[in-house]
N, C-alpha and C positions, 0 to 999 in steps of 0.2 A: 452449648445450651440445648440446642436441637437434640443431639445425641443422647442427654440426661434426659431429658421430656421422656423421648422415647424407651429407654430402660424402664422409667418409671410407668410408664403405661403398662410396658411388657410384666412390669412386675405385680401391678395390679391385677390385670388379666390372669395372670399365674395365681396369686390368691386368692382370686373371687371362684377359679376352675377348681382348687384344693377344696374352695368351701362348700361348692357345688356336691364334689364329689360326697364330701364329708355328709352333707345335708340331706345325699339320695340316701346313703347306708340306714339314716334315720328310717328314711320312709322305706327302704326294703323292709328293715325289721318291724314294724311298724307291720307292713303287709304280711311276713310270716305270723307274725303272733295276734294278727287280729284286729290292735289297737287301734279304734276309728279315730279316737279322738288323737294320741300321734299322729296318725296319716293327714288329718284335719290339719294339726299346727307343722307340718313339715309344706305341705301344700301350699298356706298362708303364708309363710318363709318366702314360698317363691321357688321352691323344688319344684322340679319340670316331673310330672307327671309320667312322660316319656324318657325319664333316664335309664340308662341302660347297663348291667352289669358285663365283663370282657364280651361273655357268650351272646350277649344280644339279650338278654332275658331282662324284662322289666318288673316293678313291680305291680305290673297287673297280673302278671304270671307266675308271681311268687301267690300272690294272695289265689288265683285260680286253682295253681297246685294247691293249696292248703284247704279249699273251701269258703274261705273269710267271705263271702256274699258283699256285706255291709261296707267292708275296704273297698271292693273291687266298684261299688256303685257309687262311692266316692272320687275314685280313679276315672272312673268314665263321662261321670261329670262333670269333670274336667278337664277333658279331653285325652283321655290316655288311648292309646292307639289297639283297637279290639284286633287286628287282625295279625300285630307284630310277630316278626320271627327271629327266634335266634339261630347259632351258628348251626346248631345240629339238626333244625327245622321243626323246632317246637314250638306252638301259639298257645295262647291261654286258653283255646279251647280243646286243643288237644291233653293240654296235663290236665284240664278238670276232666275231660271223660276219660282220661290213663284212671285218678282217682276216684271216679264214681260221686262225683261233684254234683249232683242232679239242677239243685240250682244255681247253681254257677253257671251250668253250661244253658240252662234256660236264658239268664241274666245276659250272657256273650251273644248268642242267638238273637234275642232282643235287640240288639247292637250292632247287628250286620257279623257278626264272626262267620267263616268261611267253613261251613260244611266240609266243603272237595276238596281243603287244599290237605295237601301229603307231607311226612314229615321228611325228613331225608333219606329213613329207613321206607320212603313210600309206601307209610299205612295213613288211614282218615284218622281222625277222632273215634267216628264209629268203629273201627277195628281198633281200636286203641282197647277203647271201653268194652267192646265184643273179647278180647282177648285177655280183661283182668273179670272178667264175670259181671262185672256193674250192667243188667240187663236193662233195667230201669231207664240208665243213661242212653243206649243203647235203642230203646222204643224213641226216647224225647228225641235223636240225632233221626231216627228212622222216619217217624211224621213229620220231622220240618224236611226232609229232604221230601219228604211226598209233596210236599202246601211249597215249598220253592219252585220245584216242577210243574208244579200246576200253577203256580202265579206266572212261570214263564211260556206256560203256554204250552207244554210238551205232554 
């Protein structure tokens, strides 16, 4: 009897991980194409905000890559992790100044995102955005690195 209980747990668990996974893909796509209102009812669902695709990539970093603003401040809302990395050392505020995301990378900023950190290829976001021409982005990474330095006193 013990034995049976327990399968049946394990097999629960097993389904509810299958539905999980199932239930992120919503909200990834959801975050590539924009849709608030998807992202809204996968949210509500009970989709972890912080699921993670193999590479570590979430979908706050699909929506940063893409621009989506609207998604991403839905994500942060609650609670999606501004500073995450994936395996190759990419955060969401590195792929919006890659794509010249101006606010996005404002919105991450806003949120504590990490200036300094390096990706594996050890460049910043600012050389990210410095190196695809997005100068724009590039000013906005430039004055919050000046107004961080000076809040820390240096």
């Amino acid at each position: 009897m013990r034995r049976a209980a327990l399968l049946a747990l394990a097999a629960a668990i097993l389904v509810s991980s299958l539905a999980e996974a199932g239930s992120a893909s919503e909200l990834f796509n959801a975050a590539q194409s924009g849709d608030t209102r998807e992202a809204a009812r996968q949210i509500a669902r009970g989709v972890s905000v912080n699921a993670a695709l193999r590479n570590g990539g979430t979908a706050l970093m699909i929506a940063a890559s893409m621009g989506h603003v609207e998604v991403a401040r839905q994500l942060i809302g609650r609670g999606a992790l501004v500073n995450a990395v994936t395996s190759s050392g990419d955060t969401a505020l590195s792929l919006a100044a890659a794509n010249g995301h101006m606010e996005m990378a404002r919105l991450l900023l806003a949120h504590g995102a990490d200036l300094g950190y390096r990706t594996a290829a050890g460049v910043t976001p600012m050389t990210l955005a410095q190196e695809q021409g997005h100068t724009d982005v590039v000013e906005l990474l430039m004055r919050a690195s000046i107004e961080s330095e000076r809040d820390r006193g240096f």
